[in-house]
N, C-alpha and C positions, 0 to 999 in steps of 0.2 A: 504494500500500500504506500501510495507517495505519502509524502509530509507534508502538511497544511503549513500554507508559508503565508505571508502577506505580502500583497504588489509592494515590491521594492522604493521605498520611500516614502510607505503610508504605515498608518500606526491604529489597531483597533483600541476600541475603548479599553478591552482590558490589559492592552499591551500599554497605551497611557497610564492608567490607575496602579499599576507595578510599577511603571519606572517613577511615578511623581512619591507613594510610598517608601520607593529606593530611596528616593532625594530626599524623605524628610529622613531615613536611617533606618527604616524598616524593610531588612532584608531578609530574613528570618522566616520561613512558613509551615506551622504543623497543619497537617489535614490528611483527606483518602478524596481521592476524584471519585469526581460521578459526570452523568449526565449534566446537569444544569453548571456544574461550573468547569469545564471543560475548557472554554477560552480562558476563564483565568490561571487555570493549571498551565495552559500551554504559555500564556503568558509570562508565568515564574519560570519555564521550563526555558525558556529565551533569551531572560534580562542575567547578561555575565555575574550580575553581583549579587543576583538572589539566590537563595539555596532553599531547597522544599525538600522536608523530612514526611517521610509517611509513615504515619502512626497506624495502627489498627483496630483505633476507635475511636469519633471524634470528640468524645468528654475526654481522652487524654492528650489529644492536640488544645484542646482550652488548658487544661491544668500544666502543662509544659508552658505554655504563654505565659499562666500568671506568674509560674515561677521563677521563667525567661526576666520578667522586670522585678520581682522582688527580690532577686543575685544580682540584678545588675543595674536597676534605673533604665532598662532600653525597652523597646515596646514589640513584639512580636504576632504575627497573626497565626490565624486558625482558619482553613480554609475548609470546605465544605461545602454539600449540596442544599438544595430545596428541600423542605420537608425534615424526615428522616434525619438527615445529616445535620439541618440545623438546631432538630429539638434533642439532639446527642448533643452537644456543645453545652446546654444548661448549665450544669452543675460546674464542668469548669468554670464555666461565667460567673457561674454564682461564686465561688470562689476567690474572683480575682474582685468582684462587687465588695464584697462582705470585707478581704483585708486591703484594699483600696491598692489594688494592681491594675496599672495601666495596661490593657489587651485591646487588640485590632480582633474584631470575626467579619471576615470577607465570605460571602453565602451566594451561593446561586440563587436563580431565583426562574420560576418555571417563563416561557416565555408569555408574552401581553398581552397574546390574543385566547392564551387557555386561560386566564386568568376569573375563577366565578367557580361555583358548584362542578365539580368533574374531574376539577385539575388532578390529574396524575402528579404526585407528589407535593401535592399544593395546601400550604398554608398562611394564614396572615401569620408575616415572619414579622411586619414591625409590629403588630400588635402581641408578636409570642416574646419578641425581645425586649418590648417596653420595662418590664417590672425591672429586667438588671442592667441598663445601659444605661451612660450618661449622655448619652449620641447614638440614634437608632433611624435612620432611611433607609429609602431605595430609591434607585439611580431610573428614572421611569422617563430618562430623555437625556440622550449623549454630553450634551453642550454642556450639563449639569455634572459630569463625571469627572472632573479634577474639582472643582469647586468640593463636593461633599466628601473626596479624599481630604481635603484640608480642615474641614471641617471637623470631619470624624479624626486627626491627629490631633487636631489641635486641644479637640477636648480630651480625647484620651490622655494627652501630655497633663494640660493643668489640672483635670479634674481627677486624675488618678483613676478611672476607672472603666468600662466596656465601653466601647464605639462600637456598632455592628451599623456595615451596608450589607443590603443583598442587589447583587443585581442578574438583572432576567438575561436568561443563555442569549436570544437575541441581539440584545443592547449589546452583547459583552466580543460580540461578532464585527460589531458597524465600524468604518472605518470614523477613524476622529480627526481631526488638526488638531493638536494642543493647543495653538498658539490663539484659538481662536473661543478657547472658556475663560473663563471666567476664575479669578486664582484669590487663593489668601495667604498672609506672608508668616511669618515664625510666627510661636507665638512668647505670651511675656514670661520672663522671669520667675518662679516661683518662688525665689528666695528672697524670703520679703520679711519683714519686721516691726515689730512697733516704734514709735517716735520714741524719745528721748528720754523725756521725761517720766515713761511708763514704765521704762526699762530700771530707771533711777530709784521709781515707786519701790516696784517689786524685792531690789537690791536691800533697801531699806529697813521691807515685813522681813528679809530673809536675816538679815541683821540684828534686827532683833529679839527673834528666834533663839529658844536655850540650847532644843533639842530638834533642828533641823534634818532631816532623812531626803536624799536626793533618789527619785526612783526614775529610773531610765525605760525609756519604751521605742518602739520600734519605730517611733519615729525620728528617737535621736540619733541614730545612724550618720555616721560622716561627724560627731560630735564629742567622741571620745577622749581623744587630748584632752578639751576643755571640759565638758563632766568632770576627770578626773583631777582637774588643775581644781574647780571648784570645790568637790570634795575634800583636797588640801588645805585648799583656803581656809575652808569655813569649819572644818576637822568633823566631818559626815563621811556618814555610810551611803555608798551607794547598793541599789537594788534594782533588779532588773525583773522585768516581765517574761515569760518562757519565751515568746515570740523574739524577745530582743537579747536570749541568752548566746554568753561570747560577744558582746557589742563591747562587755568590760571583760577585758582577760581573768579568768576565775580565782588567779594566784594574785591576782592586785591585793594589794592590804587594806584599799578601803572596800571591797567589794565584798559583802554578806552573802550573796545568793541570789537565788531568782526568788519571787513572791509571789504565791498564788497556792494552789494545788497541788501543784509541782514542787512545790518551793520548800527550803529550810526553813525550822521552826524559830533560827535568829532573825530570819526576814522578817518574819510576821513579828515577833516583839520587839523590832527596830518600826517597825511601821506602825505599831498600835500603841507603841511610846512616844511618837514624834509630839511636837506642839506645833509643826510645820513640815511638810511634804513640798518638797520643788518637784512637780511631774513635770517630763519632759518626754513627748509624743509618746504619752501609755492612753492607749485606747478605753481602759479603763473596761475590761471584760469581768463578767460576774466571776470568771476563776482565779481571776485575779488578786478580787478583793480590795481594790484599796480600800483605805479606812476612809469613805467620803464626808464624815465629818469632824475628821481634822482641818485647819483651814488650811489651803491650799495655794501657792504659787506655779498656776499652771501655763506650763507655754505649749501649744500645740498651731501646728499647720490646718487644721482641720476648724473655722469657728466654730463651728455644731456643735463641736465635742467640749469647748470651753464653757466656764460658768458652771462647776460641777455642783457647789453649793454656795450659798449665801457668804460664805466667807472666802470664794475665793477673789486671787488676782490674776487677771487673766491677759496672756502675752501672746497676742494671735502671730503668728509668724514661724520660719522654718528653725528648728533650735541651733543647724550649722550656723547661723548668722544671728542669732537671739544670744546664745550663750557666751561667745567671746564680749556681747558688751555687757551682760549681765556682770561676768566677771570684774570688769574694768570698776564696779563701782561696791564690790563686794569686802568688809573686812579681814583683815587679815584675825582669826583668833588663835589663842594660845593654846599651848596645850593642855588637851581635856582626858587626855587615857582612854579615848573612842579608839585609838588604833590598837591598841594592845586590848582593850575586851574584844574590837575587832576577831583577832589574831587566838585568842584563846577558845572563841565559839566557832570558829571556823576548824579550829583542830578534833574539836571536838565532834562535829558535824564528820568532817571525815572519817574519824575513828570510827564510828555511828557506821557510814556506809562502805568501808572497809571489811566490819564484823560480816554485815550480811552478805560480802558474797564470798562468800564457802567456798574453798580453791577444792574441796572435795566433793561437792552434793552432786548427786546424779538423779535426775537429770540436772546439768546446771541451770543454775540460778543466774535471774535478769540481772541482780548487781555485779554479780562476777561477770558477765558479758559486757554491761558496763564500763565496770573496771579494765577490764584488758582491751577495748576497744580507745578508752580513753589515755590507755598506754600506750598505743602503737600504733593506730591512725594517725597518717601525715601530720605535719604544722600547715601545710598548703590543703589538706583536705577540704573539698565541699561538700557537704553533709546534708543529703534529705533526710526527713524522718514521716514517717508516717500516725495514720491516726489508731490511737487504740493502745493495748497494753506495753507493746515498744516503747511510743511516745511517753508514757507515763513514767518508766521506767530512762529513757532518756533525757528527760527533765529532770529528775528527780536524782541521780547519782551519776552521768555522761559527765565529765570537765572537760570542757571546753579551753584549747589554749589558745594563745593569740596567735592570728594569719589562720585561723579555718573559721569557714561561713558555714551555717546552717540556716535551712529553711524549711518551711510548713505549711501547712493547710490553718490556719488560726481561726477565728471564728464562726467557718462553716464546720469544721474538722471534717473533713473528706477522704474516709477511707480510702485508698488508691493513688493517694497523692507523692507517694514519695518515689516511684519508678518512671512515672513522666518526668517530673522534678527533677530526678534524678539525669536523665537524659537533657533537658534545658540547662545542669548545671553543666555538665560535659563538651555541651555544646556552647556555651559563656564562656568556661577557660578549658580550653583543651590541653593545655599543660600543667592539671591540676587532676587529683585522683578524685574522682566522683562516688563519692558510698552512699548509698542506699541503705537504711535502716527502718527494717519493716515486720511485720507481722504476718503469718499464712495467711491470715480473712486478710487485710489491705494486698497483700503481693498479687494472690489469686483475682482480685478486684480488677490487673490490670497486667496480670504478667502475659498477655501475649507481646505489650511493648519490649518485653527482653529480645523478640527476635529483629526488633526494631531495632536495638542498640548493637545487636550482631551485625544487621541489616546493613549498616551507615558507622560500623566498626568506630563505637563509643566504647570506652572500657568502662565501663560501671561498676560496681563490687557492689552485690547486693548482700547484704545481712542479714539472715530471717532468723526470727526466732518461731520458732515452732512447735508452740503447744497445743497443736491437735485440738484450736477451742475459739472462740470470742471471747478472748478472757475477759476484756472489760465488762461487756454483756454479765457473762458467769458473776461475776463480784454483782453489777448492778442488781440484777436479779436477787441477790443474796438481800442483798443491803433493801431492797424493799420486801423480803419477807415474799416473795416470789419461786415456787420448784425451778430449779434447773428444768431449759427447756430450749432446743433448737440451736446450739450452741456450740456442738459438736461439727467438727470439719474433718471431711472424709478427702484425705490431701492424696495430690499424686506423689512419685517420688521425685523428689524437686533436682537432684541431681544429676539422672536422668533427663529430666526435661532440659536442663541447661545442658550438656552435653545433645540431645536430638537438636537445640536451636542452632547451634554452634559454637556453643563458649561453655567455659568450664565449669565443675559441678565438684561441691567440698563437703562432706557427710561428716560433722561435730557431733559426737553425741557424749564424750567425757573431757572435763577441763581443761585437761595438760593438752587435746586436738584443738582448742580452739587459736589460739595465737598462732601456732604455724600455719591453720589454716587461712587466715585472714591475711598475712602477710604474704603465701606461695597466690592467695588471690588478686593481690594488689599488684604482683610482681609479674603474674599472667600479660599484662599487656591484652585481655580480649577480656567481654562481661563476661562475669562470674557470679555464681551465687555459692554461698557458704549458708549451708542447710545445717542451724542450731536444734539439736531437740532440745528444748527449756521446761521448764514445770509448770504446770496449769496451774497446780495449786496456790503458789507463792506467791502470788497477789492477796 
């Protein structure tokens, strides 16, 4: 069959809409062709500087996107067809909605004239996208097809959140002029701040303050230095939210722990003893806990999120550009012996989860996996985690050192998030060991993307622990006085299966196997998974 080409020196809509996305820096594309979006496929299949990864499902081409900008600040799309393909994309959406990740969904869309009762894979796509986008069209006449590319980046950019166009197979055929739509130029700044004097305000309540507690959140990223310069200052504990755990390297001497669910029991009586909290970008999620009526010094990027209670003060802006002039007008105080009670619950916290993981229990125990993963995983590692008893146990005893990123599923908690995740971090720095740390229920959720990662030769290292259960489920059920019920997981053999995909397969089932395991996987150079048996019961 020949190859569909275009007359030499003309450019279809979708061949425009890819190169004008190139130009704003979206070169990036998970999705699976279909009919309805066929030109656009051919279109990335064209443009030198695009690259399209095909996933084999399209809720894991959204969930590699959201992850794509929460590793990196860059904005990735998900492409897909009419119908079908675009109501698989949900949940990723919802994902990237809910922890305020910038995503592109580019959607076919059936052609103009099927459009009404009958359509072969037809549905209202803007009315199915409304509820999770901040920018949702369709391109229902050529001239309009750069114009609503810029539109739809620009909000993706400021607003942090879904842009979806769809456009109909037709449309996405016709030949265009660029030169002759209609265009929008960058867009502004986000790094914004409050004026001067607010800044002065705040420094002030924070000064006065006996027993100030600085809690860090995912949106102070890029703020580290200065957090930690503040914390000196003002001789405070920092605290971190799970989602923004490792933003402070876990061996810093003013850093307590994460706070929440997850968290160390010195977090929460650093937090529940403050007379002042400085949050900075903590979304402020019910696992988290803060104490909301302590008063509050908040600066967040997000207004909505400000004014938590009557006492607070509230610093609308990005905290990279908020906290360095915070500082400028902050006291110097003396020493108060916050660093060495620091330093003493911190040891003791360790000792704490040290004890629990049993270098002998069989099956091993989540802390001991834990622990030796926290051993010997790179300083350059990028780290997904998934949702469910992993995560739990990853929050709760995983140290974190400095120069490894992790990331998550947060506020939706999305079972299956951490192997697409996984593959957008691989694909973010390619000179970086990408691990996967997941659970059988989230793996199975999505493991046909391992043959993805074989596919487009990522080397991933997946880490499953595998207690044959839903163990969060199993506990939950417990804890509402509910029988054990549906919980059980009837798994393949998982090393096996990596070995049929094409990458290697590591069977753990006694302690002293698991570090060489994880290290001959990292060493692999191809995906790998390392198959943990761990214990249902130990939750």
């Amino acid at each position: 069959m020949d190859e569909k080409s275009t007359p030499a020196g003309e450019q279809t809509v979708a061949e425009a809409m890819i190169a004008e996305l190139v130009r704003w820096g979206i070169d990036l594309f998970f999705g699976v062709p279909g009919t309805s979006s066929l030109g656009i496929i051919d279109a990335v299949r064209k443009h030198p500087d695009a690259r399209f990864i095909q996933v084999r499902h399209e809720e894991n081409a959204a969930l590699a996107a959201s992850a794509y900008h929460k590793l990196t600040g860059k904005v990735a799309a998900c492409v897909t067809i009419a119908g079908p393909g675009a109501t698989n994309l949900a949940t990723g959406l919802y994902d990237a909605k809910e922890d305020r990740a910038a995503v592109l969904a580019l959607n076919g869309q059936v052609e103009g004239q099927y459009v009404g009762p009958g359509g072969f894979q037809e549905i209202d796509q803007d009315a199915f996208f409304r509820p999770v986008t901040i920018f949702n069209n369709t391109v229902h006449e050529k001239s309009r097809a750069l114009k609503l590319v810029d539109m739809a980046v620009r909000r993706a950019f400021v607003g942090r959140g879904v842009a979806q166009l769809s456009v109909p197979n037709n449309i996405q055929k016709e030949i265009l002029d660029p030169t002759c739509c209609p265009r929008e130029g960058t867009p502004p700044s986000v790094r914004i701040a409050p004026d001067d004097d607010l800044v002065a305000g705040a420094a002030r309540v924070v000064n006065a303050a006996s027993r100030p507690v600085i809690i860090a959140g995912w949106g102070a990223r890029g703020a580290t230095e200065c957090l930690l310069a503040i914390a000196e200052r003002i001789r405070a504990p920092v605290l971190t939210t799970y989602r923004a755990k490792g933003l402070i390297p876990e061996d810093h001497p003013w850093h307590i722990g994460v706070l929440g669910s997850v968290g160390t029991p010195a977090a929460r009586r650093w937090a529940t003893g403050a007379d002042l909290l400085l949050t900075c970008g903590v979304g402020f999620s019910t696992r988290t806990r803060v104490p909301e009526e302590t008063p509050l010094v908040q600066i967040d990027l997000d207004p909505v999120k400000l004014g938590k209670n009557r006492e607070t003060l509230s610093l609308w802006g990005d905290c990279a550009v908020v906290l360095p002039r915070l500082l400028e007008h902050l006291d110097e105080r003396e020493e108060n012996g916050a660093k060495e009670q620091i330093a003493g619950q911190k040891a003791e916290w360790l000792s704490q989860i040290a004890a629990e993981a049993d270098s002998r229990a069989v099956p091993i125990r989540p802390p001991y996996i834990m622990q030796v993963l926290s051993e010997i995983l790179p300083d350059d590692a990028v780290i997904s985690v998934d949702v469910g008893e992993n995560g739990w146990w990853f929050g709760r005893n995983f140290r974190m050192r400095s120069g490894q990123k992790f990331v998550m599923s947060g506020y939706l908690a999305t079972m299956g998030f951490a192997l697409p995740a996984a593959l957008a971090a691989r694909l973010a720095y390619p000179d970086r060991p990408a691990v996967c740390i997941t659970g059988d229920g989230g793996f199975t959720m999505a493991m046909a993307e391992f043959l993805t990662a074989v596919k487009y030769n990522l080397p991933v290292t997946v880490i499953l622990l595998n207690n044959h259960e839903l163990g969060m489920i199993l506990v939950e059920q417990q804890v509402e006085h509910y029988p054990n019920f549906g919980t059980d997981l009837h798994n393949p053999d998982f090393v096996d299966y990596a070995q049929a995909c094409g990458g290697k397969g590591f069977r753990v089932e006694r302690p002293d196997e698991l570090a060489p395991a994880v290290r001959e996987a990292l060493a692999s150079g191809v995906p790998a998974i390392v198959d943990v048996e761990t214990d249902p019961k130990r939750f």
